[in-house]
PDB file with one MODEL, atoms N, CA, C and O in Angstrom:
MODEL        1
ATOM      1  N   UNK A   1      21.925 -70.076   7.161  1.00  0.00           N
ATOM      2  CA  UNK A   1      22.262 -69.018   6.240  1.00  0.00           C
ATOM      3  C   UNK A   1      21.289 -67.859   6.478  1.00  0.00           C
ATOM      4  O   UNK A   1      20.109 -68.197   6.569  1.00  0.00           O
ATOM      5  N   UNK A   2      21.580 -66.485   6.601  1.00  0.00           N
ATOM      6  CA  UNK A   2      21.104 -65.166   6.451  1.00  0.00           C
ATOM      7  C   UNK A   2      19.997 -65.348   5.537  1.00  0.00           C
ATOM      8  O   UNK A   2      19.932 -66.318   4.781  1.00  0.00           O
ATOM      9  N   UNK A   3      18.802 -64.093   5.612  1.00  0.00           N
ATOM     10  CA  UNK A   3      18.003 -64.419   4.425  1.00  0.00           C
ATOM     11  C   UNK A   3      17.909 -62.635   4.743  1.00  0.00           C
ATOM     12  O   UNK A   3      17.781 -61.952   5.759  1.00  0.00           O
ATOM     13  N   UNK A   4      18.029 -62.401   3.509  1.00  0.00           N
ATOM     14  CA  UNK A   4      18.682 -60.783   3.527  1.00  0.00           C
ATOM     15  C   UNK A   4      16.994 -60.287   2.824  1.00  0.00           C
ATOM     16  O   UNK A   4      16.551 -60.585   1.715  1.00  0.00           O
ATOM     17  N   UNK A   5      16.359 -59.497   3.862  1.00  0.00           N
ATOM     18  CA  UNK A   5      14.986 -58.651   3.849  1.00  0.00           C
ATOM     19  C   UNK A   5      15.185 -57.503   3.519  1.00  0.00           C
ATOM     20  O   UNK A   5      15.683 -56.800   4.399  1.00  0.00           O
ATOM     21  N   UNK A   6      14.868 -56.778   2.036  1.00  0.00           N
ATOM     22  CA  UNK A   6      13.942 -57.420   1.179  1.00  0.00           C
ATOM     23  C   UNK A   6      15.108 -58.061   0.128  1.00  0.00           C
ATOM     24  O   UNK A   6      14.439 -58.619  -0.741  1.00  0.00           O
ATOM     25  N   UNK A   7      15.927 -58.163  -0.055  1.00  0.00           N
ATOM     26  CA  UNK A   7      16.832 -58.874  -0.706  1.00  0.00           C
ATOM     27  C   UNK A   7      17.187 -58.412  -2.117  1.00  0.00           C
ATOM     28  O   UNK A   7      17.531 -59.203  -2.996  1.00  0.00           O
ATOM     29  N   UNK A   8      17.030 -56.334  -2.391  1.00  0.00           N
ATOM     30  CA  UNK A   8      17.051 -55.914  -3.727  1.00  0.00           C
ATOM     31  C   UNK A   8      18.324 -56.330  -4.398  1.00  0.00           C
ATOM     32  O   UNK A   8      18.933 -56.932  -3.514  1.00  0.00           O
ATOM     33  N   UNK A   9      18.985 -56.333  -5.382  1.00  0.00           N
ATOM     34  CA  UNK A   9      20.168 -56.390  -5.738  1.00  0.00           C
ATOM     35  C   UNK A   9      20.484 -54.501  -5.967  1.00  0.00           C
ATOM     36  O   UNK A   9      19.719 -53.537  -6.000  1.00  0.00           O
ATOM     37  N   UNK A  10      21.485 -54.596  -6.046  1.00  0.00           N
ATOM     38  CA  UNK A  10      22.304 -53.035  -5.850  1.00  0.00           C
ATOM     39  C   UNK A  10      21.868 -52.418  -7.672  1.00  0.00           C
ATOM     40  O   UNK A  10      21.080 -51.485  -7.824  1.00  0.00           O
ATOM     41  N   UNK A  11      22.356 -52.940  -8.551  1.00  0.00           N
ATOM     42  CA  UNK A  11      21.736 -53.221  -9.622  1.00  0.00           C
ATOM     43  C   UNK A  11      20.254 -52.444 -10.148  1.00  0.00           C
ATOM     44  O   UNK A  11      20.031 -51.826 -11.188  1.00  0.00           O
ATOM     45  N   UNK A  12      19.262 -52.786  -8.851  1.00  0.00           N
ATOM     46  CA  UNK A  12      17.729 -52.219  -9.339  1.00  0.00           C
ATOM     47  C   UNK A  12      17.646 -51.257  -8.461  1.00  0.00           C
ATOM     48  O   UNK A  12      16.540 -50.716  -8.453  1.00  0.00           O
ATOM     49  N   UNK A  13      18.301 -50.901  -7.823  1.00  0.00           N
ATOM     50  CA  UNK A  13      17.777 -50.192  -6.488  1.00  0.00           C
ATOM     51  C   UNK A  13      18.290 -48.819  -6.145  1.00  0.00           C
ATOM     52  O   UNK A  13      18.068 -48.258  -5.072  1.00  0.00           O
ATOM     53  N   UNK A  14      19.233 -48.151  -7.477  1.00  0.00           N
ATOM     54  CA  UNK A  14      20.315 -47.219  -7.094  1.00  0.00           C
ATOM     55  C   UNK A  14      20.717 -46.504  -8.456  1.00  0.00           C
ATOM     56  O   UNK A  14      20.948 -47.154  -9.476  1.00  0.00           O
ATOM     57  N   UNK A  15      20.780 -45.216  -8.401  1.00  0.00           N
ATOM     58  CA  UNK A  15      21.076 -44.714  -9.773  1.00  0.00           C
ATOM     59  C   UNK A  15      23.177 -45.075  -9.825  1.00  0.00           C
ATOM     60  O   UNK A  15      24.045 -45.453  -9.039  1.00  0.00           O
ATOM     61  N   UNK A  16      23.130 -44.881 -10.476  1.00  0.00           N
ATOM     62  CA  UNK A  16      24.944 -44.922 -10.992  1.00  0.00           C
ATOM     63  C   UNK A  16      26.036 -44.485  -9.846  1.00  0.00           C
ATOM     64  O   UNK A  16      27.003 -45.115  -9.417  1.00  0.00           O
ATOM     65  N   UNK A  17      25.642 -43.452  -9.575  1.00  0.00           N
ATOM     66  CA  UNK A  17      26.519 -42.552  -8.749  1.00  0.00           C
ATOM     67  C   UNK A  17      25.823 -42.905  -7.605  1.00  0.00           C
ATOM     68  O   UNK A  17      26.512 -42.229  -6.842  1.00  0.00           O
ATOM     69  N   UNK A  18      25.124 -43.349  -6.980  1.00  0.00           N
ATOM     70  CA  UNK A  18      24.690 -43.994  -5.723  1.00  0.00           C
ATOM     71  C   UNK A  18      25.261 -45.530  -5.769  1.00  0.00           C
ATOM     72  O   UNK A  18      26.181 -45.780  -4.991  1.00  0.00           O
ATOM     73  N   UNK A  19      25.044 -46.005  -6.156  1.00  0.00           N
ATOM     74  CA  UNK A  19      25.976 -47.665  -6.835  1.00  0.00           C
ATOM     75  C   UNK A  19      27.318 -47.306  -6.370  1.00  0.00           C
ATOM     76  O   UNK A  19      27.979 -47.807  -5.461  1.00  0.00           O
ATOM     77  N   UNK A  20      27.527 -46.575  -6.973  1.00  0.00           N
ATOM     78  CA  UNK A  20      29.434 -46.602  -7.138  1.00  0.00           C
ATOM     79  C   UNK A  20      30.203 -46.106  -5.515  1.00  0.00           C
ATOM     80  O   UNK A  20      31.303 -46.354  -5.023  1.00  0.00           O
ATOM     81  N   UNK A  21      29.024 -45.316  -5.040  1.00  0.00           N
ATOM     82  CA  UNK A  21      29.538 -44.681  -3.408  1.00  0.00           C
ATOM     83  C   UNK A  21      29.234 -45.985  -2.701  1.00  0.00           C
ATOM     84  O   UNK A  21      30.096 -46.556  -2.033  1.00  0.00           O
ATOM     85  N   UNK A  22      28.141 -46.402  -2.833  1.00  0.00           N
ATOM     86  CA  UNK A  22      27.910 -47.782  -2.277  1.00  0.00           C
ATOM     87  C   UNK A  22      29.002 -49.150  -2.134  1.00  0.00           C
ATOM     88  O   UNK A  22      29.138 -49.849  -1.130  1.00  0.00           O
ATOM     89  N   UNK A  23      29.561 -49.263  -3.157  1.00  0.00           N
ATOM     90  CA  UNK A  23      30.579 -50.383  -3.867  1.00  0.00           C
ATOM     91  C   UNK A  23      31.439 -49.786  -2.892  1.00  0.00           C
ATOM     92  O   UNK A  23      31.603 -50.331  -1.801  1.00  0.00           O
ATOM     93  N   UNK A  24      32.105 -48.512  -3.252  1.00  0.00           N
ATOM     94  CA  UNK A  24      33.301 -48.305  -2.915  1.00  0.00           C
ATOM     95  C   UNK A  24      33.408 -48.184  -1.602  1.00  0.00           C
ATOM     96  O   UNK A  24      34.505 -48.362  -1.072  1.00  0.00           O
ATOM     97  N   UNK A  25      32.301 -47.864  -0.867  1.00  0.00           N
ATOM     98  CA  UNK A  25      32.416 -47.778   0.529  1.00  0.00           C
ATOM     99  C   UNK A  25      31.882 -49.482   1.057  1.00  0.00           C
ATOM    100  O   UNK A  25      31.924 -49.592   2.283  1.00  0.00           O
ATOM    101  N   UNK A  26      31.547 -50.387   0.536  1.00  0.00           N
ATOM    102  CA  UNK A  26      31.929 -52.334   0.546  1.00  0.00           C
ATOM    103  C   UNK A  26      33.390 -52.185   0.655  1.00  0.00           C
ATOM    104  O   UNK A  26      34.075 -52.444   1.645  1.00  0.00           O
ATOM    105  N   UNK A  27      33.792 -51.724  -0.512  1.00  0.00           N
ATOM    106  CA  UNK A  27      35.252 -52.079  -0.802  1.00  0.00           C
ATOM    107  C   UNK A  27      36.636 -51.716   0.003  1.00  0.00           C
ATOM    108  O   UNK A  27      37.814 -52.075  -0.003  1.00  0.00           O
ATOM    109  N   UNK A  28      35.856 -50.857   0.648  1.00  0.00           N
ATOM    110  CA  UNK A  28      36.567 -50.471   1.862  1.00  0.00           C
ATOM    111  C   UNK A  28      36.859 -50.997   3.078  1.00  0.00           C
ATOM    112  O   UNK A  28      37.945 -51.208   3.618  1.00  0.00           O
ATOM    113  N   UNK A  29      35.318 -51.251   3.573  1.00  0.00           N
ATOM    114  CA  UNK A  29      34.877 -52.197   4.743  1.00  0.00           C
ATOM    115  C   UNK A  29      35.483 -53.557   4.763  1.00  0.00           C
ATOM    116  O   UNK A  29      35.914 -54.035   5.812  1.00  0.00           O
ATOM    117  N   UNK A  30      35.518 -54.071   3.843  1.00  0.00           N
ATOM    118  CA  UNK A  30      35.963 -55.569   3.446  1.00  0.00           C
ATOM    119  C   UNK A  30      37.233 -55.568   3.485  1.00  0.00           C
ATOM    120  O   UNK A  30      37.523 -56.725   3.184  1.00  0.00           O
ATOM    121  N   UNK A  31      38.462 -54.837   3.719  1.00  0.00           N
ATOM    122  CA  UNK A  31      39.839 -54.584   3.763  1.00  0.00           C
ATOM    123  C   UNK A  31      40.471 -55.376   4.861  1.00  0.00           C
ATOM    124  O   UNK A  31      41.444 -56.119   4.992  1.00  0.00           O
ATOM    125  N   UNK A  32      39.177 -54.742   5.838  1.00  0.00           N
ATOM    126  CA  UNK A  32      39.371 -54.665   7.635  1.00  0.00           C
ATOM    127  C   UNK A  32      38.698 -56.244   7.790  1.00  0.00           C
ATOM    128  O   UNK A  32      38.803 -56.448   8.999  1.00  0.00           O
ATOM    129  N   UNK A  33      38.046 -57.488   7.168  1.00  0.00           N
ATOM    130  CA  UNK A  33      37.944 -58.442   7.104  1.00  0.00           C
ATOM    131  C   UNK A  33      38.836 -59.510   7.670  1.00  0.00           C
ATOM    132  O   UNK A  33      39.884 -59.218   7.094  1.00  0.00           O
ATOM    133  N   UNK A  34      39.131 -60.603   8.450  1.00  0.00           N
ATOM    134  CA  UNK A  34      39.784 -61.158   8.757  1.00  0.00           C
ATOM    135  C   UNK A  34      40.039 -62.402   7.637  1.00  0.00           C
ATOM    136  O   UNK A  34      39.095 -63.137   7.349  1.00  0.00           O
ATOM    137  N   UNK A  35      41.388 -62.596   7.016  1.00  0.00           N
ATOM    138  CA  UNK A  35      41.236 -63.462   6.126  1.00  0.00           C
ATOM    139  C   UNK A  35      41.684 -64.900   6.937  1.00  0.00           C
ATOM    140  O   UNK A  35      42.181 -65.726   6.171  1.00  0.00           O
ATOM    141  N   UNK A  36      41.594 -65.300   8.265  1.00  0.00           N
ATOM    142  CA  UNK A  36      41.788 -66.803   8.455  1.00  0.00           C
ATOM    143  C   UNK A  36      40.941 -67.469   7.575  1.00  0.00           C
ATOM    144  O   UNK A  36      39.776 -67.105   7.408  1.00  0.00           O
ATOM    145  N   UNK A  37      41.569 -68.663   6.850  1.00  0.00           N
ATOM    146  CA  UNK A  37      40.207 -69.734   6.349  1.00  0.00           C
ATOM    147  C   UNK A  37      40.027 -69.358   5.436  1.00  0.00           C
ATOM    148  O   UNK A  37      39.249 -69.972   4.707  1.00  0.00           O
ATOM    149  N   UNK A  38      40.712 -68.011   4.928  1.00  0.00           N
ATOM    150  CA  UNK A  38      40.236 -67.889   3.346  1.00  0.00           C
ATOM    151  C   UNK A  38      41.326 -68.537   2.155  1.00  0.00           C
ATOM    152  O   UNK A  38      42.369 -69.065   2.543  1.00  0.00           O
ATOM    153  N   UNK A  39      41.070 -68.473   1.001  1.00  0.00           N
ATOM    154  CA  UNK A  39      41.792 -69.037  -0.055  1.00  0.00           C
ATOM    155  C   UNK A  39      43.030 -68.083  -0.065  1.00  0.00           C
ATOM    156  O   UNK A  39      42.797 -66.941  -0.461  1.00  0.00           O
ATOM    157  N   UNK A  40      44.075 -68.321   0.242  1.00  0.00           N
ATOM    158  CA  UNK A  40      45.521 -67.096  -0.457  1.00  0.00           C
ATOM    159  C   UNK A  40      45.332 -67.074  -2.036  1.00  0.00           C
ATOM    160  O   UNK A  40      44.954 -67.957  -2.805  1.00  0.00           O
ATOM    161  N   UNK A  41      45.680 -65.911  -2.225  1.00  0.00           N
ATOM    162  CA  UNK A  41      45.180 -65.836  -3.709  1.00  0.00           C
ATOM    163  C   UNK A  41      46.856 -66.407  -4.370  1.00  0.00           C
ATOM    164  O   UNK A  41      47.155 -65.894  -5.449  1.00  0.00           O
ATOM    165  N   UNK A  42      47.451 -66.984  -4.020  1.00  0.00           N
ATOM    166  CA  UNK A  42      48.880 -67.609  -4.347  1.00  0.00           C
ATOM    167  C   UNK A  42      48.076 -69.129  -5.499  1.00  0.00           C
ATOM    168  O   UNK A  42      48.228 -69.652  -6.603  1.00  0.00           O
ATOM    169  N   UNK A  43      46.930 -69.269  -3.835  1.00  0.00           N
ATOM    170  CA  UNK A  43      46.486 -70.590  -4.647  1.00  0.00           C
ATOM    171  C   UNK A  43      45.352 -70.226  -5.737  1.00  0.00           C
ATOM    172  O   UNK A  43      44.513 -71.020  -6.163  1.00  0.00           O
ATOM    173  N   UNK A  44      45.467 -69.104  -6.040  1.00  0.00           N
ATOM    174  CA  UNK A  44      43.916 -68.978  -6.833  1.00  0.00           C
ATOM    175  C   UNK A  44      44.578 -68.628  -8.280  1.00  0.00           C
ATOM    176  O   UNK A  44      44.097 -68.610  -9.413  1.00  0.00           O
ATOM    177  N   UNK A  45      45.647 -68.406  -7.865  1.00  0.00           N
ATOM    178  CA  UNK A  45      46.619 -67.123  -9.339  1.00  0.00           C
ATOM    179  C   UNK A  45      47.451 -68.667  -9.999  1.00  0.00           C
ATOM    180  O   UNK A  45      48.085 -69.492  -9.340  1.00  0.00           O
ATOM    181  N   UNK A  46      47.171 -68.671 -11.504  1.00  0.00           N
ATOM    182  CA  UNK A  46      47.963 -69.733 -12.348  1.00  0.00           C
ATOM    183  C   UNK A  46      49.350 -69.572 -11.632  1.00  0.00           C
ATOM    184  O   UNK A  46      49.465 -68.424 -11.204  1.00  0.00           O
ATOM    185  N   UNK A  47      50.552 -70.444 -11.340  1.00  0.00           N
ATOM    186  CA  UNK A  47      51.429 -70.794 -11.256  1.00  0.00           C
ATOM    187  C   UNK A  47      52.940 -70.014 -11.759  1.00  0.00           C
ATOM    188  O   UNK A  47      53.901 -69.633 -11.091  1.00  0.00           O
ATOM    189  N   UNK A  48      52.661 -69.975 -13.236  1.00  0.00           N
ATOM    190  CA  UNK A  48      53.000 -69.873 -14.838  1.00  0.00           C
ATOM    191  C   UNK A  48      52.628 -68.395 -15.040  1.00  0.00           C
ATOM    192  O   UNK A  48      53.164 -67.809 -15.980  1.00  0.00           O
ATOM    193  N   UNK A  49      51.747 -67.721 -14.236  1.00  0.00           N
ATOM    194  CA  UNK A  49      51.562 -66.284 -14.996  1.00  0.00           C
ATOM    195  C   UNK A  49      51.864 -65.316 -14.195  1.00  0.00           C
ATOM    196  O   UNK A  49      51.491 -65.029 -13.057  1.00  0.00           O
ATOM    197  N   UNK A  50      53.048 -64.547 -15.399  1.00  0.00           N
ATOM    198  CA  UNK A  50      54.024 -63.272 -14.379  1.00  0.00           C
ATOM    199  C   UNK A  50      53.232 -62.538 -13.951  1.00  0.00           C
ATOM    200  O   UNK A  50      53.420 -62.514 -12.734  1.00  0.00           O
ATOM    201  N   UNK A  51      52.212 -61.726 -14.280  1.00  0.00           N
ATOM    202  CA  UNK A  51      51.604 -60.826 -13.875  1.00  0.00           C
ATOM    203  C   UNK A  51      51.377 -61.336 -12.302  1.00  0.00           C
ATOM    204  O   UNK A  51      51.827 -60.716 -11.339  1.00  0.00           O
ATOM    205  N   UNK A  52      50.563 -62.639 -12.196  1.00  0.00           N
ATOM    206  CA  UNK A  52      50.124 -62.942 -11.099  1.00  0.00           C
ATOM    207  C   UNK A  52      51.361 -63.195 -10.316  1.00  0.00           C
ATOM    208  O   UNK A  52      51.517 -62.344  -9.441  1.00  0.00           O
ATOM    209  N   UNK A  53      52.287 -64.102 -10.361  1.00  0.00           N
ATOM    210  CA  UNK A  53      53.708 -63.615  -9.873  1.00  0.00           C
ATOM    211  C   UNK A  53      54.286 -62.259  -9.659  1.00  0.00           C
ATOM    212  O   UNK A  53      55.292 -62.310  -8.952  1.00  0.00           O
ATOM    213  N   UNK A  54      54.023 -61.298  -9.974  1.00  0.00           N
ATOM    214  CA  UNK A  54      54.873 -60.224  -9.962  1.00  0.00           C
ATOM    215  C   UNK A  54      53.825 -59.728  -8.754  1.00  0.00           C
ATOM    216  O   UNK A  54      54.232 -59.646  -7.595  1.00  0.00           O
ATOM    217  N   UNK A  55      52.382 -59.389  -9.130  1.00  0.00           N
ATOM    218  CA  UNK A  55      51.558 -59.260  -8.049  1.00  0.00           C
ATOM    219  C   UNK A  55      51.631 -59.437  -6.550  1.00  0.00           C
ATOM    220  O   UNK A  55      51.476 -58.554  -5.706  1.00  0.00           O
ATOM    221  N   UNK A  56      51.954 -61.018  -6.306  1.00  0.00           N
ATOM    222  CA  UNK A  56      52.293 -61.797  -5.682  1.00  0.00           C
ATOM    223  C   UNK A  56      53.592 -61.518  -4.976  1.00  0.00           C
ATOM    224  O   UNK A  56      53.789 -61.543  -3.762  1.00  0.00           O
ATOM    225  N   UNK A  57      54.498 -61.231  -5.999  1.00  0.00           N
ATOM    226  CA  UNK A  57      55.698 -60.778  -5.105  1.00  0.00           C
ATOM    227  C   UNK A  57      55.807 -59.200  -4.671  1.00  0.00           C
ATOM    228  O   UNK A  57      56.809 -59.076  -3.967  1.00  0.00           O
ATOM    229  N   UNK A  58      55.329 -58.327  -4.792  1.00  0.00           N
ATOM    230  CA  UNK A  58      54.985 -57.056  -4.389  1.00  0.00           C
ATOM    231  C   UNK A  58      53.987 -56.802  -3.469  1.00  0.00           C
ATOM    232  O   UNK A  58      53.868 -55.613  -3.172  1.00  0.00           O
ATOM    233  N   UNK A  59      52.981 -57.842  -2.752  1.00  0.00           N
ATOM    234  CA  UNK A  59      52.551 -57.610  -1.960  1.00  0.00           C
ATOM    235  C   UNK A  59      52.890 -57.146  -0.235  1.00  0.00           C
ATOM    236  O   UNK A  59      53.572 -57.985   0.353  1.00  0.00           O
ATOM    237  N   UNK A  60      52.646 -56.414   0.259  1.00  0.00           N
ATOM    238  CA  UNK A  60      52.746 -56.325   0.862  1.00  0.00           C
ATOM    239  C   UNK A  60      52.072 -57.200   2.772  1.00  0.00           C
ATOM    240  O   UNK A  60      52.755 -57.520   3.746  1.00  0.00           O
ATOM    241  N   UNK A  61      51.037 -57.266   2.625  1.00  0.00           N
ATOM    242  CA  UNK A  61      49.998 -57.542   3.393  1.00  0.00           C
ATOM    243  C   UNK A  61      48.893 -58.021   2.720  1.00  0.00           C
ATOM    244  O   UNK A  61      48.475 -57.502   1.685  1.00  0.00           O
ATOM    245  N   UNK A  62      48.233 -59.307   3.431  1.00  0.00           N
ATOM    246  CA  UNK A  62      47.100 -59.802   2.929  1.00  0.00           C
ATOM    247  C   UNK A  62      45.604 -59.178   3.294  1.00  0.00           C
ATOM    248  O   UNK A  62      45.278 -59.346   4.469  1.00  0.00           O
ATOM    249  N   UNK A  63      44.777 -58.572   2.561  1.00  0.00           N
ATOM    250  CA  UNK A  63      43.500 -58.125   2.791  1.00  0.00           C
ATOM    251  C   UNK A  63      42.397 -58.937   2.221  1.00  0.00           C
ATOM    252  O   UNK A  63      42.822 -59.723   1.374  1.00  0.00           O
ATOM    253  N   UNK A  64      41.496 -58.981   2.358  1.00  0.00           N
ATOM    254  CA  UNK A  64      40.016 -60.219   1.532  1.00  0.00           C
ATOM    255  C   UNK A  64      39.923 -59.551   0.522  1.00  0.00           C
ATOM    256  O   UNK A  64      40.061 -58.338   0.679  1.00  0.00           O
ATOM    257  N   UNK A  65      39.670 -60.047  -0.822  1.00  0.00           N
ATOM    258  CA  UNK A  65      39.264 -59.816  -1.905  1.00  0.00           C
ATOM    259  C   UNK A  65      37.596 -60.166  -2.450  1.00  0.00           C
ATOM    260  O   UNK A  65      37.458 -61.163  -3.158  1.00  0.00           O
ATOM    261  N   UNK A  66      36.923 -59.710  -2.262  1.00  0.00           N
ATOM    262  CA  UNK A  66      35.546 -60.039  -3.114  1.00  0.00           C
ATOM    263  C   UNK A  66      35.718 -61.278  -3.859  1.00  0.00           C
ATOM    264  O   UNK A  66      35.264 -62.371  -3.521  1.00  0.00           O
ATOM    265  N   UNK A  67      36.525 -60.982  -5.080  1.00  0.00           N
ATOM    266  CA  UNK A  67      36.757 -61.674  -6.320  1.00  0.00           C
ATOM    267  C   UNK A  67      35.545 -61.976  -7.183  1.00  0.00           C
ATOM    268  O   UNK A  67      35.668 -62.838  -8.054  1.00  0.00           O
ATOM    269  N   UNK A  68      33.773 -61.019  -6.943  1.00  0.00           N
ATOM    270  CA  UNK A  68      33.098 -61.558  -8.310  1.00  0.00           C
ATOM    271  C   UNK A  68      32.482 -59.589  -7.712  1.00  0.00           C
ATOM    272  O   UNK A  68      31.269 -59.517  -7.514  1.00  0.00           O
ATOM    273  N   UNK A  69      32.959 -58.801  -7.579  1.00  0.00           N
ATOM    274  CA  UNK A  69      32.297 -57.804  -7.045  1.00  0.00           C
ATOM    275  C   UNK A  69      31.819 -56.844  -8.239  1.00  0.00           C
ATOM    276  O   UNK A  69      32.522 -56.193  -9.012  1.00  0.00           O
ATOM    277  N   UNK A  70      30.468 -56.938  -8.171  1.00  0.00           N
ATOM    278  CA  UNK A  70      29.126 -56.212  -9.125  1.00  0.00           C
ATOM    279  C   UNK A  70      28.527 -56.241  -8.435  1.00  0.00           C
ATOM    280  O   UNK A  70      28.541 -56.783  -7.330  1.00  0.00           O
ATOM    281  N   UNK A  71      27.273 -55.144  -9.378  1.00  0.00           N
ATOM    282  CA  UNK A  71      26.309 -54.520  -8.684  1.00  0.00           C
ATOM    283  C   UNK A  71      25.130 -55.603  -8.326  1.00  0.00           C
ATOM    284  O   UNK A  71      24.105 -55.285  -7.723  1.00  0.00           O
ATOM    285  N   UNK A  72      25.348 -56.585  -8.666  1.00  0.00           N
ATOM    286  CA  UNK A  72      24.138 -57.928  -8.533  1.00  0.00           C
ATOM    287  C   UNK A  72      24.797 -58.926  -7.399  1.00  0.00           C
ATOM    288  O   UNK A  72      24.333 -60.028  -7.106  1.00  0.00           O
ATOM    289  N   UNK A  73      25.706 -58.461  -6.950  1.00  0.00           N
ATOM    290  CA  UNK A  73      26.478 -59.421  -5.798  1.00  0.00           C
ATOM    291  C   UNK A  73      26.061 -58.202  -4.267  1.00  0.00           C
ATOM    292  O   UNK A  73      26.429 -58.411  -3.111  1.00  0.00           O
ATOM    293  N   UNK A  74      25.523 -57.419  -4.572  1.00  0.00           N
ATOM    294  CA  UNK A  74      25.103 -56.385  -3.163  1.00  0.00           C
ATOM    295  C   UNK A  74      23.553 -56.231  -3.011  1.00  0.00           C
ATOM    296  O   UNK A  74      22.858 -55.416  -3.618  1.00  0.00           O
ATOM    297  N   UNK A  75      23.164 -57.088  -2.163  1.00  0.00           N
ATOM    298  CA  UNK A  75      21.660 -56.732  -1.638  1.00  0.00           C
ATOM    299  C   UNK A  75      21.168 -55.795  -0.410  1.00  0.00           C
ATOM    300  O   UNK A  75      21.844 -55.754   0.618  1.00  0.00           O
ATOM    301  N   UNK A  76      20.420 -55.323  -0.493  1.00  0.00           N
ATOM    302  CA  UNK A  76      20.005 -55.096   0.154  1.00  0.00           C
ATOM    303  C   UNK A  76      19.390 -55.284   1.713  1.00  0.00           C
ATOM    304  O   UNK A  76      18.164 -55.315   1.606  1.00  0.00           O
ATOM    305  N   UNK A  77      19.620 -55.362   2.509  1.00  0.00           N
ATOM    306  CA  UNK A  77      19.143 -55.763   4.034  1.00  0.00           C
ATOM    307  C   UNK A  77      18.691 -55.570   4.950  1.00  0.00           C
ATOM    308  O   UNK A  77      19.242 -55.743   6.037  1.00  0.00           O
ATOM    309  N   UNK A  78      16.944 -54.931   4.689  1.00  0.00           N
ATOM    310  CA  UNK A  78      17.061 -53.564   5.693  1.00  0.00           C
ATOM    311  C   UNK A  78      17.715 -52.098   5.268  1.00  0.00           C
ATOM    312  O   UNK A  78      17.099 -51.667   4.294  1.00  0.00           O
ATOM    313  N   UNK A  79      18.544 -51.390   5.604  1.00  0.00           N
ATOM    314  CA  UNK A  79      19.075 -50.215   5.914  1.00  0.00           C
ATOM    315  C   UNK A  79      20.388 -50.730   4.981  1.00  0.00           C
ATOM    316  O   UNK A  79      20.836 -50.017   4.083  1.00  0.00           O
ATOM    317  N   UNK A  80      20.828 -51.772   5.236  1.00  0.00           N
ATOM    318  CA  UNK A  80      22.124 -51.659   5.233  1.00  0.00           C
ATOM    319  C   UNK A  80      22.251 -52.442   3.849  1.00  0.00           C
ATOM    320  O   UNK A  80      21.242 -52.865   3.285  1.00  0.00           O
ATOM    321  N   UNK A  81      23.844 -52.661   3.196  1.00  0.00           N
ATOM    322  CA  UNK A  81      23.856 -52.949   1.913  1.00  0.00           C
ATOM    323  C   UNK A  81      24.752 -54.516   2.482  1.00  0.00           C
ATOM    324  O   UNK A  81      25.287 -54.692   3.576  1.00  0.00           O
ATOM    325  N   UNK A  82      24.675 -55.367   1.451  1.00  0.00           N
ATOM    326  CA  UNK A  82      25.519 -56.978   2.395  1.00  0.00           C
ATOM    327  C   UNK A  82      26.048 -57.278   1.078  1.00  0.00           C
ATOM    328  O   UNK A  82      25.393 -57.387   0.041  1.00  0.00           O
ATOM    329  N   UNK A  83      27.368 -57.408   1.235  1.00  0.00           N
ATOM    330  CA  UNK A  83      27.892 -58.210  -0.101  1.00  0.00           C
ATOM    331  C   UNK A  83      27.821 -59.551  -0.447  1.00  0.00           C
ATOM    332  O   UNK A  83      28.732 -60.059   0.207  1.00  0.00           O
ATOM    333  N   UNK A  84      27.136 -60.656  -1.257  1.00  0.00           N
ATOM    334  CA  UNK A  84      27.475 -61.835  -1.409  1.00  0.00           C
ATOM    335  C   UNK A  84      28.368 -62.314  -2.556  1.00  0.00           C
ATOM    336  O   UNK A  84      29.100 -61.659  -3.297  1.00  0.00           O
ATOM    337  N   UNK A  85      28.032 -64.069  -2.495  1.00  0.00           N
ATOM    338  CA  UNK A  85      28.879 -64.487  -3.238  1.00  0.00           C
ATOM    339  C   UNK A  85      30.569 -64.119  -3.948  1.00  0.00           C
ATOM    340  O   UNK A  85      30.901 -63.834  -5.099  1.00  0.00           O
ATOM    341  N   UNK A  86      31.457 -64.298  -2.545  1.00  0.00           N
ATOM    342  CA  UNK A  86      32.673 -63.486  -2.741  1.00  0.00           C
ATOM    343  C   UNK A  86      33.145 -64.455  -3.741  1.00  0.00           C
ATOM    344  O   UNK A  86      33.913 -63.857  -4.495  1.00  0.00           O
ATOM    345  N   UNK A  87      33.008 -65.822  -4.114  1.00  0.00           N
ATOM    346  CA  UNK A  87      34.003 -66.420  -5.127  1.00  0.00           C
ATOM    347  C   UNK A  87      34.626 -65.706  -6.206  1.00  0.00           C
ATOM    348  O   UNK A  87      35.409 -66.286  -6.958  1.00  0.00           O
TER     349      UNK A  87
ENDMDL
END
């Protein structure tokens, strides 16, 4: 496993509007992610709930989802920002 130097969380390290350019430019990057091996969110979404059905059936194309994405899930690494804990 990575050991991410100095390991700030996004959280302490960034005023608001630096956070949010930060996130959104993760949220971007992570699109272009290869999802082999990942969970389909078919299996992650209740069965029973339309929303997640309707979701589900309007998709178009599968992209990676974060699924816990805050400012305490982005450390720091050096220069660069690393997203963890996608559950």
């Amino acid at each position: 496993m990575e050991r991410l130097i100095p390991g700030t969380p996004l959280g302490e390290a960034a005023t608001d509007d630096e956070a949010l350019a930060i996130v959104a430019n993760l949220a971007l990057a992570i699109r272009e992610e290869d999802t082999a091996g990942c969970m389909p969110i078919a299996e992650y979404i209740a069965s029973d709930d339309p929303l997640g059905r309707k979701l589900l059936a309007s998709t178009e194309h599968e992209v990676f989802l974060h699924g816990d994405l805050h400012q305490f899930n982005v450390l720091r690494h050096g220069e660069r920002w690393v997203l963890i804990d996608p559950k």
